[in-house]
C-alpha positions as CSV (number, residue, x, y, z in Angstrom):
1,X,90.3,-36.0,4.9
2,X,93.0,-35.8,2.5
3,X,91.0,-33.4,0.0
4,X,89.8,-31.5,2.8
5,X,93.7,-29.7,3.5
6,X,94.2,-29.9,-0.1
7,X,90.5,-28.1,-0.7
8,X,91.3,-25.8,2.5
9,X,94.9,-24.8,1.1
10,X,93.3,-24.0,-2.3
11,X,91.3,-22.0,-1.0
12,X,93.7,-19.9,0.9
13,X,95.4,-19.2,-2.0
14,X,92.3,-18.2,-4.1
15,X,92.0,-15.8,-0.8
16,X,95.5,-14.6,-0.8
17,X,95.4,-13.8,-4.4
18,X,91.9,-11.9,-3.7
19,X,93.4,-9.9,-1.0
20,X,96.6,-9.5,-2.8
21,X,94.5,-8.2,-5.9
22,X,92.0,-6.0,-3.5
23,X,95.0,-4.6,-1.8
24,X,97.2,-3.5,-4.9
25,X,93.9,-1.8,-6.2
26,X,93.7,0.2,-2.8
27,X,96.9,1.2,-3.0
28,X,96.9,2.2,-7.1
29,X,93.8,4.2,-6.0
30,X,95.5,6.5,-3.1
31,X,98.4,6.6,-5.2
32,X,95.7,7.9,-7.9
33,X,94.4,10.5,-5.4
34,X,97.9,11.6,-4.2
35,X,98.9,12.1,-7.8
36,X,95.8,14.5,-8.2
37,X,95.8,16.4,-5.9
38,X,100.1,16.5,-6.2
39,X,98.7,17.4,-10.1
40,X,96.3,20.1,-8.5
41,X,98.8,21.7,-5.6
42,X,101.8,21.6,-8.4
43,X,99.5,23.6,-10.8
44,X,98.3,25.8,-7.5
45,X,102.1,27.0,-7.1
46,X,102.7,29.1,-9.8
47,X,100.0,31.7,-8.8
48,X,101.1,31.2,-5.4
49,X,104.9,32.3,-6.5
50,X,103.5,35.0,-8.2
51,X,101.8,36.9,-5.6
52,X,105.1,35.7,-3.2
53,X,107.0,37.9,-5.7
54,X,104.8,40.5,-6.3
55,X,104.2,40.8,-2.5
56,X,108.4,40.9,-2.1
57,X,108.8,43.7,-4.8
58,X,106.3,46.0,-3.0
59,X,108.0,45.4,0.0
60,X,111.2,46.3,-1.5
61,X,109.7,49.4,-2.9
62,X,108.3,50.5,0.4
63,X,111.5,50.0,2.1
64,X,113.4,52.2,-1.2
65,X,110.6,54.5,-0.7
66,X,111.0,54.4,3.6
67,X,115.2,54.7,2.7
68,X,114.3,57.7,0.7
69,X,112.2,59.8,2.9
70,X,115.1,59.0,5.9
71,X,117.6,60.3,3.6
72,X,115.3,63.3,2.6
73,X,114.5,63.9,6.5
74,X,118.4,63.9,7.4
75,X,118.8,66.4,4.4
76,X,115.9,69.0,5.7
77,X,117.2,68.4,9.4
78,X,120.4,69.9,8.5
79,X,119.0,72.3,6.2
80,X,116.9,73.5,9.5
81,X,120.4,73.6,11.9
82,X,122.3,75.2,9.1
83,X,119.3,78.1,9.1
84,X,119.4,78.1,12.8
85,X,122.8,79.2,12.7
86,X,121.6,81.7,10.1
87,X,119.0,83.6,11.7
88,X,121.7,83.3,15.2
89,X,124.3,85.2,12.9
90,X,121.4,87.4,11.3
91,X,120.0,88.4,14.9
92,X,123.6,89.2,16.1
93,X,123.6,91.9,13.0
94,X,121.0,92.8,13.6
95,X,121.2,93.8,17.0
96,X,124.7,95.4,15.8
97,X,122.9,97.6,13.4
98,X,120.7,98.5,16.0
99,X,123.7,99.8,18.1
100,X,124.9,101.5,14.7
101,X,121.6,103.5,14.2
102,X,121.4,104.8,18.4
103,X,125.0,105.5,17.8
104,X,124.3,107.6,14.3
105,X,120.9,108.9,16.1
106,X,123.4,110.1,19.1
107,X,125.9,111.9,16.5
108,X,123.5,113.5,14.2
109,X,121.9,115.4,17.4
110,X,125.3,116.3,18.8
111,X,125.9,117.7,15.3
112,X,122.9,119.6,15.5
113,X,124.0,120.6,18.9
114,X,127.3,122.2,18.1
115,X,126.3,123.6,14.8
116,X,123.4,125.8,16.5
117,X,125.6,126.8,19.3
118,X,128.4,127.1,16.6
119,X,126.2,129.4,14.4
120,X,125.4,131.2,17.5
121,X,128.7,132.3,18.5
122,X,129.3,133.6,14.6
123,X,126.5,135.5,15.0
124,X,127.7,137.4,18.5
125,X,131.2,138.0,16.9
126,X,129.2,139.2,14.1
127,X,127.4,141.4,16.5
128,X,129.4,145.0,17.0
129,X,127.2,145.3,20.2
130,X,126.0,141.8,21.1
131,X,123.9,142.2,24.3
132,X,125.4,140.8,27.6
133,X,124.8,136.8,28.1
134,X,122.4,136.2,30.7
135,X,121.7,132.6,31.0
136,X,118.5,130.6,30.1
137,X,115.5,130.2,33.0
138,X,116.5,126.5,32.8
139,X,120.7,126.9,33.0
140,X,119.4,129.7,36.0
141,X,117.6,127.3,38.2
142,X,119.8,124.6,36.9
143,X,116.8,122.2,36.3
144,X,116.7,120.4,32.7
145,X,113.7,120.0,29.9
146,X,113.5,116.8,28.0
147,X,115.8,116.9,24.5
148,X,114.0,113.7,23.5
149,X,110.6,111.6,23.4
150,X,110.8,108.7,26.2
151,X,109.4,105.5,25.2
152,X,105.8,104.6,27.6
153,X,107.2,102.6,30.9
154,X,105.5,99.8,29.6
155,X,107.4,99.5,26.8
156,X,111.1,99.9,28.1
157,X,112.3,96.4,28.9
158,X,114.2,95.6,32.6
159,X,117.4,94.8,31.7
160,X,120.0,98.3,31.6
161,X,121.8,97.5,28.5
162,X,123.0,100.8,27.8
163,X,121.7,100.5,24.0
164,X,118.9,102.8,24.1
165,X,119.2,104.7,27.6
166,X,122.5,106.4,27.2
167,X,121.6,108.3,24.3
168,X,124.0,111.8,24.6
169,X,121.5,114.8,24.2
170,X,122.5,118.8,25.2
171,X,121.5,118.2,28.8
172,X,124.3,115.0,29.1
173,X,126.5,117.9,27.4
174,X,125.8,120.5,29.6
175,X,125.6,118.3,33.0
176,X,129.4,117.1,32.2
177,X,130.8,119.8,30.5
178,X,134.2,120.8,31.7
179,X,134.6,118.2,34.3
180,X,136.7,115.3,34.8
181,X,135.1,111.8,35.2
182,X,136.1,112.4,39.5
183,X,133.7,115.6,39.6
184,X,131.3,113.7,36.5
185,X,130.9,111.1,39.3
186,X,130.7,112.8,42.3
187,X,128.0,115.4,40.7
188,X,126.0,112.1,40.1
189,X,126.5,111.1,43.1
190,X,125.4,114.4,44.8
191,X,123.0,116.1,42.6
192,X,120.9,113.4,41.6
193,X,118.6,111.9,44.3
194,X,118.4,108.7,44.8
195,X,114.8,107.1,44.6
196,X,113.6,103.5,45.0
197,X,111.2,103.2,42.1
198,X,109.6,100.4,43.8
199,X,107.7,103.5,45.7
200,X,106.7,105.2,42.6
201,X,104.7,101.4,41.6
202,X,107.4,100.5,39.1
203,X,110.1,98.1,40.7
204,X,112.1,97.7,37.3
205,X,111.7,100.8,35.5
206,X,114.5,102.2,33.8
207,X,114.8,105.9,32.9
208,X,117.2,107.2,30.1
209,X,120.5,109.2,31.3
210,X,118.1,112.4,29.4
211,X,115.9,111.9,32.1
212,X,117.4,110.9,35.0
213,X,118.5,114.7,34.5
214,X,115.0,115.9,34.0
215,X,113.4,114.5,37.1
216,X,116.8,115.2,39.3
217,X,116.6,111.8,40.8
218,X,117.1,107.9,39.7
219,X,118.0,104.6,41.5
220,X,121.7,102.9,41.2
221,X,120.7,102.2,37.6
222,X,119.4,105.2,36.4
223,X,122.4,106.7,37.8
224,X,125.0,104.2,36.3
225,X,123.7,104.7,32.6
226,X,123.8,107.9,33.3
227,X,127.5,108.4,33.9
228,X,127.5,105.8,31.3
229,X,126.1,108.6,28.5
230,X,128.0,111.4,30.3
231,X,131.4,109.5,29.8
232,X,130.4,108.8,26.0
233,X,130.2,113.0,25.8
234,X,133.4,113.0,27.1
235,X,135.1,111.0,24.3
236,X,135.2,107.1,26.1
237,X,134.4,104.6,23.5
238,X,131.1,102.2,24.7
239,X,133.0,98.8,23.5
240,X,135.2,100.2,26.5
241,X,132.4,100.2,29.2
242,X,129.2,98.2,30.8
243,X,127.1,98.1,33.5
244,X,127.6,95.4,36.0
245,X,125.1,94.2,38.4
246,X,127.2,93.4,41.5
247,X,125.8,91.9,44.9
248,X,127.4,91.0,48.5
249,X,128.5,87.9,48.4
250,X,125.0,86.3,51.0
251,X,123.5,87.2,48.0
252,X,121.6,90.3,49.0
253,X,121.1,93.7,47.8
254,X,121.9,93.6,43.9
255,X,123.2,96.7,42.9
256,X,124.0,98.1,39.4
257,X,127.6,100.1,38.6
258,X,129.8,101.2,35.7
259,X,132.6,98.9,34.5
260,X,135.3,100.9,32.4
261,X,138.4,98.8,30.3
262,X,140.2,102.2,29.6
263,X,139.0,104.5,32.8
264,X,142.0,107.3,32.3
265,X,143.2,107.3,35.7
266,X,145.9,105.6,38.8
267,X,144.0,101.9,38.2
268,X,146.5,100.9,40.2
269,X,144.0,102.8,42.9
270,X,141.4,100.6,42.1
271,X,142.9,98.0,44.4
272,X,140.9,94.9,44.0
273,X,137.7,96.0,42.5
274,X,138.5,95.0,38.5
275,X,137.7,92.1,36.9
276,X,138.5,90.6,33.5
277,X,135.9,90.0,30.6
278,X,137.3,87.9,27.6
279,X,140.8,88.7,28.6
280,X,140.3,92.9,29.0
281,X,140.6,94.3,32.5
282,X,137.5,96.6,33.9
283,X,137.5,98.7,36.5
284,X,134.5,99.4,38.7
285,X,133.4,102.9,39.1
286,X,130.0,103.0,42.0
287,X,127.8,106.5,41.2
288,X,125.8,105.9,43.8
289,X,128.5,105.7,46.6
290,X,127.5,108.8,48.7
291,X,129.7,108.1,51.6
292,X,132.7,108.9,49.6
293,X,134.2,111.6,47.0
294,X,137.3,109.2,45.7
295,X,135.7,107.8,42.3
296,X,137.7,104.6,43.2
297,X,135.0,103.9,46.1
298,X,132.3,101.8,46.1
299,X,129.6,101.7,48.3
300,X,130.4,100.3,51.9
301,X,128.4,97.1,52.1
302,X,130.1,96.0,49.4
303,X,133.5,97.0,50.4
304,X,134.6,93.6,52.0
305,X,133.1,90.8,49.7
306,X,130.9,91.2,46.6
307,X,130.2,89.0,43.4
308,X,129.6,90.5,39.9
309,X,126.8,88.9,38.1
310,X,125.7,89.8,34.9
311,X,126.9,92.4,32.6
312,X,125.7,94.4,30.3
313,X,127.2,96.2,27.0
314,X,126.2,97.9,24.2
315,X,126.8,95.0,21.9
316,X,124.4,92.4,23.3
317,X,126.5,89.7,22.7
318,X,129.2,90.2,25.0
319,X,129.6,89.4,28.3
320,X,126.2,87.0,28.2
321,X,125.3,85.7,31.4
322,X,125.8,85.3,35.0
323,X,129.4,85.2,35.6
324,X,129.8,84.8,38.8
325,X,133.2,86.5,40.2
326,X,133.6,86.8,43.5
327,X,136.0,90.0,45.0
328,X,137.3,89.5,48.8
């Protein structure tokens, strides 16, 4: 029995040493493995760094290139505001010149005018025996002929800026020769008819001073660009007038009158009816007021409460919009 435990022990540690030596070669072999494929991944990494970096430097570029067009973008986006102001500034001449060239138009015919009459009246002191004056068919039945070619009605815009309507022909001349702005008024008050053009088909039409004189007859409009090109015959300076749409103050009934900064007379007369426009005083003159010879009257519905809307001068760039002032 006593070789048996010594027998039995031995042979434990014949089986420790066995497992012992079975385990250290398990573990050298996964060590072995690990170290490969450490071995394999480490020589993996370098290509994997490289497309890292190559990947990063694209990116980078993109983002200089993304940087760029911003900063190219901000550039043209204040290139286009800085040309918007530009063609703003270029339109305002434009429309400047425009005034210049009705305004030349205007003097070269007056020129005409008064060298044809002024040739005329050499040519009767000339005369030893001129004939006696007998006046013209059309000064006889006091009726007028058209001095100038009127744009098609569907051409002519709706708003009375006095631009292309007030042009001063021989019949403007003749209509306001020798009268003071009172009788200039109250002939347009009198002598032209008034007409609603909404029965004619043509609710908005706008008819040059030349002929509102022709046809005899015109609406509030017609009638306030015509004293409008009557007063230019007479000497008043258009930057000192306008046309002012005025209603009662509901609302209702929009009617159009002249507005004048230097009118020549008692403005103290005016009583309430001025207004200012960029600091300048205008006084409001009504040709259409009927009811009344005193050129300081303006219609009676609007006597008590009215409001001025827009207004409307021969350089388009003043007096933009709806105002509104209100007179009580």
């Amino acid at each position: 029995m006593a070789d048996n435990p010594r027998t039995l022990g031995l042979v434990l540690i014949v089986t420790h040493i066995l497992v012992f030596v079975f385990g250290v070669a398990i573990v050298d072999y996964a060590n072995s493995n690990d170290v490969s494929q450490k071995i394999e991944v480490t020589e993996a990494n370098p290509q994997i760094k490289i497309d890292y970096m190559t990947l990063t430097e694209e990116n980078e570029k993109l983002n200089d290139r993304i940087t760029l067009l911003e900063n190219q973008n901000n550039i043209y986006m204040g290139q286009i505001t800085q040309l918007a102001k530009v063609l703003v500034e270029k339109d305002t001449e434009i429309s400047n010149l425009k005034g210049e060239i009705w305004t030349l138009k205007n003097d070269i015919l007056m020129l005409n005018y008064r060298l044809e009459h002024q040739n005329k009246e050499s040519s009767e002191i000339v005369n030893e025996n001129p004939p006696e004056a007998t006046p013209s068919s059309v000064e006889a039945n006091n009726t007028y002929t058209a001095f100038i070619s009127y744009l098609p009605y569907s051409a002519r815009g709706s708003l009375p800026y006095p631009t292309v309507y007030t042009i001063v022909t021989p019949n403007v001349v003749k209509f306001s020769s020798g009268l003071s702005i009172e009788e200039i008024v109250n002939k347009i008050r009198f002598n032209i008819m008034y007409i609603n053009h909404i029965t004619e088909g043509r609710p908005y039409l706008i008819q040059y001073a030349d002929e509102t004189l022709v046809r005899g007859k015109g609406d509030c409009t017609d009638k306030a660009l015509l004293l409008f090109s009557c007063l230019l015959s007479k000497g008043y300076s258009a930057n000192d007038m306008g046309i002012a749409t005025i209603s009662k103050c509901d609302g209702q009934e929009l009617h159009d009158i002249v507005i004048i900064k230097n009118p020549g007379l008692d403005t103290a007369l005016f009583g309430k009816y001025h207004f200012d426009v960029d600091g300048e005083t205008f006084y409001m003159v009504d040709p259409t007021n009927s009811l009344s010879t005193s050129v300081y009257d303006i219609s009676p519905q609007y006597k008590d409460c009215l409001i001025v809307g827009n207004l409307y001068f021969q350089d388009t760039n003043k007096g933009k919009g709806w105002m509104p002032y209100r007179i009580e």
